[in-house]
C-alpha positions in Angstrom: -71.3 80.5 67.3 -74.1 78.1 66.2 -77.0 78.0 68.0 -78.5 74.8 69.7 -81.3 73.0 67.5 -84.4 72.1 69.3 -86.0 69.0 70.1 -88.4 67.6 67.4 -91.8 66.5 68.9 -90.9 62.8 68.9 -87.5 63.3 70.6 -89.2 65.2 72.9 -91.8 62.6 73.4 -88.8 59.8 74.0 -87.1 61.7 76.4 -90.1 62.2 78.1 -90.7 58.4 77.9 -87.2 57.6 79.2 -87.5 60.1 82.4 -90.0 57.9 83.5 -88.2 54.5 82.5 -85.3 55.8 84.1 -86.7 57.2 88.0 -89.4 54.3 88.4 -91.2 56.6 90.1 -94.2 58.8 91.2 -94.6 62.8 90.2 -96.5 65.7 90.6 -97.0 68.1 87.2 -95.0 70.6 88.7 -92.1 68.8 89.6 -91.8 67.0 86.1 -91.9 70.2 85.1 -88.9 71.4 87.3 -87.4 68.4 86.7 -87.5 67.6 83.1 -86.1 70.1 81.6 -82.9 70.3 83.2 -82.6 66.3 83.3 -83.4 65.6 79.2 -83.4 69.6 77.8 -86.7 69.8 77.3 -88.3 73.4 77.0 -90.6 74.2 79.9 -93.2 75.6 78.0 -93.7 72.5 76.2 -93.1 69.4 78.9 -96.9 70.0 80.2 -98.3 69.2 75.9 -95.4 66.4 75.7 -96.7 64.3 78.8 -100.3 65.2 77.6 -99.5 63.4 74.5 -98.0 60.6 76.5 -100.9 60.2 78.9 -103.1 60.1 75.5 -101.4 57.6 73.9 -101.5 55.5 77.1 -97.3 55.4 77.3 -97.9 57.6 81.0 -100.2 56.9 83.5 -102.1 59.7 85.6 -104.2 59.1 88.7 -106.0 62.1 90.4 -105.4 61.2 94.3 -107.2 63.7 96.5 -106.3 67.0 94.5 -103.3 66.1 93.1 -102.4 64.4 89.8 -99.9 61.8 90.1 -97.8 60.7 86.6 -96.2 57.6 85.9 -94.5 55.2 83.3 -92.7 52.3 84.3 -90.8 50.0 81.8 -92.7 47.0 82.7 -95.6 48.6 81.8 -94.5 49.3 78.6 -93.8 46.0 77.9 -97.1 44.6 78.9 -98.5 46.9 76.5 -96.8 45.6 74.2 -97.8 41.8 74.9 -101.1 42.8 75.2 -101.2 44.7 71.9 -99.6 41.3 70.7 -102.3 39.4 72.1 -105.0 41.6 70.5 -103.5 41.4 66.9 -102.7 37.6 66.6 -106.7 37.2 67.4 -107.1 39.6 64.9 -105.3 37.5 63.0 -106.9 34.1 63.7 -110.2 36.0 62.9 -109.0 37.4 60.0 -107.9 34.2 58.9 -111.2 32.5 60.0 -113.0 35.1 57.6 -110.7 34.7 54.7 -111.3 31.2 54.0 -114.7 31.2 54.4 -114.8 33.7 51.8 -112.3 31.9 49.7 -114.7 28.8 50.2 -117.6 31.3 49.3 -115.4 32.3 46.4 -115.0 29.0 45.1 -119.0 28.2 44.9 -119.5 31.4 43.7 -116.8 30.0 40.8 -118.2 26.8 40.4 -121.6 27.9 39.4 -120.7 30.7 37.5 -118.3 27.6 35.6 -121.8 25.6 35.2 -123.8 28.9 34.4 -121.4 29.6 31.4 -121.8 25.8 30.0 -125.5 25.4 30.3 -125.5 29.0 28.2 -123.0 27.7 26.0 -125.1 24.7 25.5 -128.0 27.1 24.4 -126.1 29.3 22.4 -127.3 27.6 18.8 -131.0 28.7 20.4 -130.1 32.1 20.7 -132.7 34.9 18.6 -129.9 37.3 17.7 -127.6 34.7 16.5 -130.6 33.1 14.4 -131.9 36.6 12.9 -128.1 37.7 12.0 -127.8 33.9 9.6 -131.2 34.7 8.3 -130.3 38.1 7.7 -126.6 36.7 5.9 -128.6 33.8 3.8 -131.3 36.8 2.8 -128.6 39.0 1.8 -126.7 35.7 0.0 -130.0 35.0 -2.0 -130.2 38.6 -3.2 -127.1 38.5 -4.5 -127.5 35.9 -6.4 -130.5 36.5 -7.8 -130.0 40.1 -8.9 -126.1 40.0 -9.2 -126.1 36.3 -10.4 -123.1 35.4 -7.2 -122.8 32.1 -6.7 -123.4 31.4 -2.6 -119.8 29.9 -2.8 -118.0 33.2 -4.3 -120.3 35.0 -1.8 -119.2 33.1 1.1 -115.4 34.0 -0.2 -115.5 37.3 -0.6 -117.4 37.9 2.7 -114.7 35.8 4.8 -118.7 33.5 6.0 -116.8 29.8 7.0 -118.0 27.1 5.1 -120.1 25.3 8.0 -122.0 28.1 8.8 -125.4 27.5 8.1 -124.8 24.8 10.6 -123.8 27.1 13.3 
């Protein structure tokens, strides 16, 4: 003999969810939990924390009328629900999409003046101190060579891979 398996807490939860879909109707706690666990095999013990989770998650309905708390679920509710969880996300969407391309417009400025930035540096580049002190540094170097090695500034500029136009750099 096997024994049964039990319900996992979402199978529990759909069960639950099609009790309701299936009476259309009003109940008290007690009687859902008379009811429910003969009708969809749901422990006793644990039909009071399954509709709990229901109510939470706004798939039940309770109403406290005089002293008694009334449950509920009704298919068409379910599906309003759903069209107005439809309706929240596409404006989510359209203001997603509002946001995006203002940022990609942002973006794009932010581009365009980063492009212009990078040429008016480039155009200064020839003006720039390091740049100047590393060729004065080369030629200084270049000169001692040659005066105390007697190099030629051409052999020099071969051996130590410097391009021919570089004191025009």
């Amino acid at each position: 003999m096997s024994k049964r398996k039990g319900l996992s807490w979402e199978e529990k939860r759909e069960r639950m969810q099609e009790f309701f879909f299936e009476t259309k109707d009003f109940w008290l706690l007690k009687d859902i939990e008379k009811t429910v666990p003969k009708t969809k095999g749901i422990v006793a013990q644990s039909v009071k924390e399954v509709l709990d989770s229901l109510v939470s998650d706004n798939i039940v309905t309770v109403e406290k009328i005089g002293t008694s708390n009334y449950y509920w679920s009704f298919p068409s509710s379910a599906v309003q629900a759903s069209k107005r969880k439809l309706t929240e996300l596409e404006e989510d969407h359209a203001k997603l999409t509002e946001e995006r391309n203002r940022l990609l417009e942002q973006l794009a400025a932010a581009e365009a003046i980063n492009r212009e930035r990078r040429a008016e540096l480039a155009r200064f580049k020839d003006c720039d101190p390091t740049l100047i002190a590393a060729k004065d540094n080369i030629f200084a170097l270049q000169s001692y060579c040659n005066r105390m090695y007697s190099i030629p500034s051409q052999q020099f500029a071969e051996n130590f891979g410097i391009p021919e136009g570089f004191d025009t750099l």
